[in-house]
N, C-alpha and C positions, 0 to 999 in steps of 0.2 A: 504493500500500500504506500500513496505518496503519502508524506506528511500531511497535518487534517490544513494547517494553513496552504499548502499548495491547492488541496481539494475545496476546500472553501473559495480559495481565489477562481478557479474551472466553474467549479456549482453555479456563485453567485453573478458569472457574468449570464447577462442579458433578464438576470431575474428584476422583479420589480420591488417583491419584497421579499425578504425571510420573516418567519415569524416563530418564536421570539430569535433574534438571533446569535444572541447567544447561548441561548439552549442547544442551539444546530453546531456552535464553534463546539461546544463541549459535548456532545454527542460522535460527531468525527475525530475529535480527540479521545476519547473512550475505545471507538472503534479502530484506531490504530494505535492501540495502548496494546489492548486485546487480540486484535487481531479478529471481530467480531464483524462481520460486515452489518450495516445498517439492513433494515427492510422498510424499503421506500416502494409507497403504495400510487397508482395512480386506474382512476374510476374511470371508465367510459360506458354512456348508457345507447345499447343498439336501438337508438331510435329511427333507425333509416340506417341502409344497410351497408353505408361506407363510410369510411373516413376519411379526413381530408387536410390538408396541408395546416389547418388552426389545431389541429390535434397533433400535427406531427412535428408542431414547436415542443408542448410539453413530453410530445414521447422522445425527443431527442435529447431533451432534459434529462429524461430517467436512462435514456443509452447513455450519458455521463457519468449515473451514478455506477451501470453497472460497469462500463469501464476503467472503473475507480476499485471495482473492486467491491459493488454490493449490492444485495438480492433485489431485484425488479420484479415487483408485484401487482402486475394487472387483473383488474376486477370489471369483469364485463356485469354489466347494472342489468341484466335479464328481468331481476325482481324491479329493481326502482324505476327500470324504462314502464313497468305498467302503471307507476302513479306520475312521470312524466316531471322533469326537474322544472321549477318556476322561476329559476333563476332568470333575469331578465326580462324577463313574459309580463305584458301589460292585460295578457288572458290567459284562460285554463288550456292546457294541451289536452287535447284529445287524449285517453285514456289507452292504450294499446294491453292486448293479450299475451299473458307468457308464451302462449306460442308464438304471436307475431314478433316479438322481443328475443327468441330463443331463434328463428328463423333467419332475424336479421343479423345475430351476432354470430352466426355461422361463420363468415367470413372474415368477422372482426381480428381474428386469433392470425390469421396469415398476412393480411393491409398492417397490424401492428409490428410484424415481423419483419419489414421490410426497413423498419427503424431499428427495432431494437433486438438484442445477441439471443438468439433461442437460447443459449446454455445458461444465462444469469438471468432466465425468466420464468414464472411462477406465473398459469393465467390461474384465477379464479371465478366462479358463479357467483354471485351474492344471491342468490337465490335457492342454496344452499344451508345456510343461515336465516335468511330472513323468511323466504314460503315457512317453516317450522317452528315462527315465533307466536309463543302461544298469549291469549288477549290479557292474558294478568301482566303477564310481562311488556307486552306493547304500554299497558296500562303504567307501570313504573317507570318504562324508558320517559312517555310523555310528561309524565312529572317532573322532569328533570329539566323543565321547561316551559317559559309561563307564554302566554300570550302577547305580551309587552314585547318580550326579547324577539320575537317574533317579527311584529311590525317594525322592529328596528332596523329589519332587512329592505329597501330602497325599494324595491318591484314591489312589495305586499304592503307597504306603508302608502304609496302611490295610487294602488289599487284601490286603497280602504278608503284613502284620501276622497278619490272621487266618484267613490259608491260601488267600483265596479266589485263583481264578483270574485268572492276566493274562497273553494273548495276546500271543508277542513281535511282532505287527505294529500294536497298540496304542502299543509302547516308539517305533515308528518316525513316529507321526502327528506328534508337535512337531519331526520333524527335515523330515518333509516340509513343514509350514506353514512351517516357518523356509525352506526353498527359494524359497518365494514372494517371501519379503523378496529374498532373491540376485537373482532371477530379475528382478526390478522394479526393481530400488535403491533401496528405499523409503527416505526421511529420516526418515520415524515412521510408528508403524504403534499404532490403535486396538483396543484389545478393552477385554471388560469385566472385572471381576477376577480370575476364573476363571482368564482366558486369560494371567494372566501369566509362567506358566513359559513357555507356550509361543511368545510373544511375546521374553522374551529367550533363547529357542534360536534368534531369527534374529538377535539382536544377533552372538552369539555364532557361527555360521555366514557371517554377513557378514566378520566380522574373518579369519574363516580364507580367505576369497573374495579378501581384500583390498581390501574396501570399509568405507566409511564406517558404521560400527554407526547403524542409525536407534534414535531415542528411540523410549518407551511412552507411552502418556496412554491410564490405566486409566479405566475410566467405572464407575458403580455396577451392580451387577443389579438388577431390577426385580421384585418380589416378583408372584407369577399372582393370581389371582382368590381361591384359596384363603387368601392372606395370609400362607403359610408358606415353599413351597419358588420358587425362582427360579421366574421364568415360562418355561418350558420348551414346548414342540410334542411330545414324548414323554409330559411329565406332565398334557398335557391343560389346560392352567388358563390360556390363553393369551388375548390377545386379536388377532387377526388383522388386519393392515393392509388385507385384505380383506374384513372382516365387514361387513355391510349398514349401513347409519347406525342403523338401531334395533335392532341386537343388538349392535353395538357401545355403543348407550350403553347399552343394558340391562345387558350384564357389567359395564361399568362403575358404574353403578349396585348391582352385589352384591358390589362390596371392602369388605372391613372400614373400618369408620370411622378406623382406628388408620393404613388406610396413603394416605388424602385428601392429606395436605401433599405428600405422597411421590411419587407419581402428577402432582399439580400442576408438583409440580419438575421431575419427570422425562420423562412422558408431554404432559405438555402447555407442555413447556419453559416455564415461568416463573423468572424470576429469582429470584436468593436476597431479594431485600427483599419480593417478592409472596409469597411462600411462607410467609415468614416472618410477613406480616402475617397472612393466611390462619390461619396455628397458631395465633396468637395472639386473633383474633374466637372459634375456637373452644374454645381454654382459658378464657376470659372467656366465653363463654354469649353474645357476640352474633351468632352465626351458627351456626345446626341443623344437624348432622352431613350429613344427608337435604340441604340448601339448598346446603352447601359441596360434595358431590357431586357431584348436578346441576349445577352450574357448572362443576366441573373436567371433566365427562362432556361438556358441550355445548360447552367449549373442543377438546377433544381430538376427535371428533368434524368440528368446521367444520375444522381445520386438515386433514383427509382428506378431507372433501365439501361443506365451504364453510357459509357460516349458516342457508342458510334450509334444508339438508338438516338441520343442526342442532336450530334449531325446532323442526321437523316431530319429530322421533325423540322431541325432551321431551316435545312434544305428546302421543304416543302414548305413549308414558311413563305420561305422566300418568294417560291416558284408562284406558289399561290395569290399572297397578295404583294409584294412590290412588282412580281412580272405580270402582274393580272391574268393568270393564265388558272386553267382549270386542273384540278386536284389531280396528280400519276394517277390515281387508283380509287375511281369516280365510281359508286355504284350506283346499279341500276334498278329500275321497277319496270318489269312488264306486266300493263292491263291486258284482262282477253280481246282477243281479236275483232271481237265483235263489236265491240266498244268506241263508236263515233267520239264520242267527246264527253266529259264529267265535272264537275263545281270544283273549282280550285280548291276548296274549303276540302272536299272528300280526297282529290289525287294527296294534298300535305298532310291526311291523317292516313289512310291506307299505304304510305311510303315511310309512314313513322318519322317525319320530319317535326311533326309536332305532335300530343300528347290527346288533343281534342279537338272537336269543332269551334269549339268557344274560344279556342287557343288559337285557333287556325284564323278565325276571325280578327281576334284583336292584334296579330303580325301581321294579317293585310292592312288592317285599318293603319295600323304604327308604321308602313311602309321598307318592312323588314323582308317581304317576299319579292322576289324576282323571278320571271319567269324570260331566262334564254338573255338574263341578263337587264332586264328592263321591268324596274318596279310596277308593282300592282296593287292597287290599292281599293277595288272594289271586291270588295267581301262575297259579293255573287258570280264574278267572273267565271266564263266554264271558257277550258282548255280544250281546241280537236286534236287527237291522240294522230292525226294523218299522219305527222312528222315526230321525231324524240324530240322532245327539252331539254331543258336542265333547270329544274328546281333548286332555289336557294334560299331557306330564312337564315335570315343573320349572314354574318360570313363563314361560319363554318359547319354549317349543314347544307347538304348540296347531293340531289341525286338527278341522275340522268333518268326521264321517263320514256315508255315507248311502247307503239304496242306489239304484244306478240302475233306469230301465224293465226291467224283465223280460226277462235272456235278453242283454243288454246288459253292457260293462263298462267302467267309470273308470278 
């Protein structure tokens, strides 16, 4: 093990806070006294069935701890994704099933993996623990906790403030996450800022267990595509640990220029002097917003699929939008043959370009669809299939349509 001041200097860069922090200098000091590695815990609830680059700030946080040399303990929220975190939520989340929460964290155990060392990792179910917690005992846990302390959390104070509704099984989600802490022993336990009330309700749930309160080590949130709200898997604006290497660097390619250093930092873990240098080429005009992009897009990128899928994605990149040219490897939809002509609205939901009619609608209306290159923005428009297309909402969905032989279907 390094010494705990070396590890502490690693740990705390890019964090926002520790808590307390010197309970954490003195805990890594213990742990290479000892020789004991810490067990540092970090939650994720499968509420939607990927993870994405604002998750994969904190999981590279804990790939620090354990290449320091100590136990990484992920807890997929099976159980707490059914009462749905309120952290931030100015409303109730829809309630999901431990099957639909067990279904979506299927995948959760592999997208985490692609951060963090299979050998210094420990996943767990919380729902292990918590499905088998019997109502005397939920009855005590919530004692441990008044309603007061409650509203002192910013979303639910917010909420009360202006009438709107709040579910009392909402009140009970940080006392379940804090069970996790119990249940584990966690020494410190990861999230991002958000998550700090509910992060020290296991502080505070430990001491009544009569266990050692684990530290916090908040991480920053990671702004979505849009450049406004957190990157979120509800608000759509995410980029997916799973996304292909050229739609992954294509989103990445459509952040605002304002959030490049940001992204660097965080998404493509660079250190505070690279980051720094990076702000600084471009407050000084030696390096084009578009140039400084592209580099932090094809860092982020290889460290998911390696360099030469890297490459290949700016490659197409390139090809696609500064040479205006149409995608290497365009695919197709063949309608049947028989098929004269169909509602714009029907050919972008049967090519899977968009998700619904409604959806189909409000891209035409917003002047996002092209058809052969030339905007369309009548919601009724019908397409003749005489000839092939080329479909395109946004810039990076794009199918060639056509019909097939007569009588025949794609």
């Amino acid at each position: 093990m390094l010494p705990a001041e070396e590890q502490f200097r690693i740990l705390a860069d890019a964090a926002v806070e520790i808590v307390p922090e010197e309970e954490f200098r003195a805990k890594l000091e213990r742990s290479v006294r000892t020789g004991t590695p810490l067990r540092v815990k970090l939650g994720c609830d499968p509420s939607r069935p990927d993870l994405h680059l604002g998750h994969a700030v904190v999981l590279h946080k804990l790939r620090q701890f354990q290449e320091l040399g100590h136990q990484a303990i992920l807890i997929i929220g099976d159980f707490t994704a059914t009462i749905g975190d309120p952290s931030g939520r100015s409303a109730t989340r829809p309630q999901l099933t431990l099957e639909e929460t067990r279904q979506n964290a299927q995948t959760y155990v592999e997208q985490a993996r692609k951060v963090l060392l299979p050998e210094r990792l420990s996943v767990r179910f919380n729902s292990e623990w918590l499905e088998e917690l019997r109502f005397r005992e939920l009855l005590t846990i919530a004692a441990q906790c008044t309603v007061a302390q409650m509203l002192e959390r910013e979303d639910f104070w917010l909420r009360y403030s202006r009438g709107e509704p709040i579910g009392l099984h909402e009140f009970l989600y940080p006392l379940a996450q804090a069970m996790d802490s119990v249940a584990i022993r966690a020494d410190v336990e990861l999230g991002g800022t958000d998550q700090r009330f509910n992060l020290l309700m296991g502080r505070h749930l430990q001491r009544f267990y009569g266990q050692e309160p684990q530290c916090l080590l908040l991480m920053p949130l990671l702004e979505g595509t849009d450049g406004v709200e957190k990157m979120s898997k509800s608000l759509g604006n995410y980029i997916a640990l799973t996304d292909p290497p050229n739609e992954m660097f294509g989103k990445l390619m459509s952040i605002p220029d304002s959030l490049i250093v940001r992204y660097y930092r965080l998404a493509a873990f660079a250190s505070e002097a690279e980051a720094q240098q990076l702000e600084q080429q471009l407050q000084q005009g030696q390096l084009h917003p578009r140039d400084a992009k592209a580099m932090v897009a094809r860092k982020i990128v290889e460290w998911y699929y390696g360099p030469e899928a890297a490459e290949r994605a700016a490659e197409e990149f390139d090809r696609v939008f500064r040479h205006r040219l149409l995608p290497s490897e365009l695919p197709e939809h063949c309608f049947p043959g028989d098929v004269q002509e169909l509602p714009l609205v029907d050919i972008l939901v049967a090519t899977g370009l968009v998700p619904s009619r409604s959806e189909a609608r409000r891209q035409i209306q917003q002047g996002a669809v092209r058809v052969d290159g030339k905007p369309i923005q009548d919601a009724y428009a019908r397409i003749e299939l005489s000839d092939a297309h080329v479909i395109a909402v946004g810039k990076r969905r794009v199918v060639r349509i056509r019909r097939a032989n007569h009588g025949t279907a794609g």
